[in-house]
C-alpha positions as CSV (number, residue, x, y, z in Angstrom):
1,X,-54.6,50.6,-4.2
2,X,-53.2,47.2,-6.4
3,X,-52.9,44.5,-4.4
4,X,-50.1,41.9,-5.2
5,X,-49.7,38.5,-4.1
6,X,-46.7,38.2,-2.1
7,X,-44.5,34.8,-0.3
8,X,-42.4,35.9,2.3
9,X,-40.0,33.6,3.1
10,X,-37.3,33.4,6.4
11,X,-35.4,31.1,8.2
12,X,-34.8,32.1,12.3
13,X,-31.9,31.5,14.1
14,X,-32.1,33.5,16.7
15,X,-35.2,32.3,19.3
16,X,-35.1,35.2,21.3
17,X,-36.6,37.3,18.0
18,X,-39.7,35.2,17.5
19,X,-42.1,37.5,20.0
20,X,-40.9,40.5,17.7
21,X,-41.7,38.7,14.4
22,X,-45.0,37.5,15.8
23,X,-45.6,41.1,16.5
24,X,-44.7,42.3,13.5
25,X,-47.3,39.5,12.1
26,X,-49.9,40.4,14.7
27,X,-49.5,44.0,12.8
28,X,-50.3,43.0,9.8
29,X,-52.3,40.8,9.7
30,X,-55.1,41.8,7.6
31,X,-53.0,41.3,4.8
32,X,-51.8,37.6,6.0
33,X,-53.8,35.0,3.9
34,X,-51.5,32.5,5.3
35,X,-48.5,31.0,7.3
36,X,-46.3,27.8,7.9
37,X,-43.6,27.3,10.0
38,X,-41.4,24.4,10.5
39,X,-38.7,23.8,12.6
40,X,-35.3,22.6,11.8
41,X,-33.9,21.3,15.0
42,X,-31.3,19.5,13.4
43,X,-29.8,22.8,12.5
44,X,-31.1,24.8,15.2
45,X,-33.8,26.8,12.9
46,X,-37.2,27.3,12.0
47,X,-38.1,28.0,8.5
48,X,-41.3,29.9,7.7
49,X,-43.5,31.5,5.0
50,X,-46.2,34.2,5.1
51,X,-48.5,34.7,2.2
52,X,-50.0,37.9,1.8
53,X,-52.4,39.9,-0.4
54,X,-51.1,43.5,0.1
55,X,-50.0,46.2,-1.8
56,X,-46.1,46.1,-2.6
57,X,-45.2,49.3,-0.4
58,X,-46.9,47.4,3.1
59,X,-45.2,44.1,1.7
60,X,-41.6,46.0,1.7
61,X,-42.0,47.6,4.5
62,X,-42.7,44.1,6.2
63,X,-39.7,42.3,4.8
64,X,-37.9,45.6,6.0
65,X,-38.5,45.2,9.4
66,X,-38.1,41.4,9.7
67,X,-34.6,42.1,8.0
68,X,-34.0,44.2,11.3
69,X,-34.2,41.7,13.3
70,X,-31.4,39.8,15.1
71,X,-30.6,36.3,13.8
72,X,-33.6,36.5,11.0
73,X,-33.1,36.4,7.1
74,X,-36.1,36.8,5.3
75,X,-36.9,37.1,0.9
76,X,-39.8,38.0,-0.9
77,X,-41.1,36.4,-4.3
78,X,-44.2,38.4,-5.9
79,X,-46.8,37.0,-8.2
């Protein structure tokens, strides 16, 4: 299957979804080349970025279930 490369981008405002999003990382990461996070304490949020090489369908279906998440905005941007 094609392979794109993907930047998943999302800023966290709710602390108390950060174990689910790092289990939602911890599942896939064999597609995770990379990650950054940086907080924002300022504004009470952490910004962070995932870059993956995965096919588009296991890419969506990522952003999907961050999107479910309480207090977590997240975009995509494919190259």
């Amino acid at each position: 299957m094609e392979t794109r490369i993907a930047v998943v981008s999302m800023t966290v405002k709710n602390f108390e979804s950060v174990q689910e999003l790092n289990g939602i990382f911890h599942e896939y990461g064999k597609y995770i080349m990379g990650r950054l996070g940086l907080p924002y304490t300022e504004k009470n949020l952490n910004i962070i970025s995932v870059v993956m090489d995965a096919p588009q369908d296991v890419v969506n279906t990522l952003s999907g279930k961050i999107g479910q998440l309480d207090g977590v905005n997240s975009k995509v941007t494919y190259f």
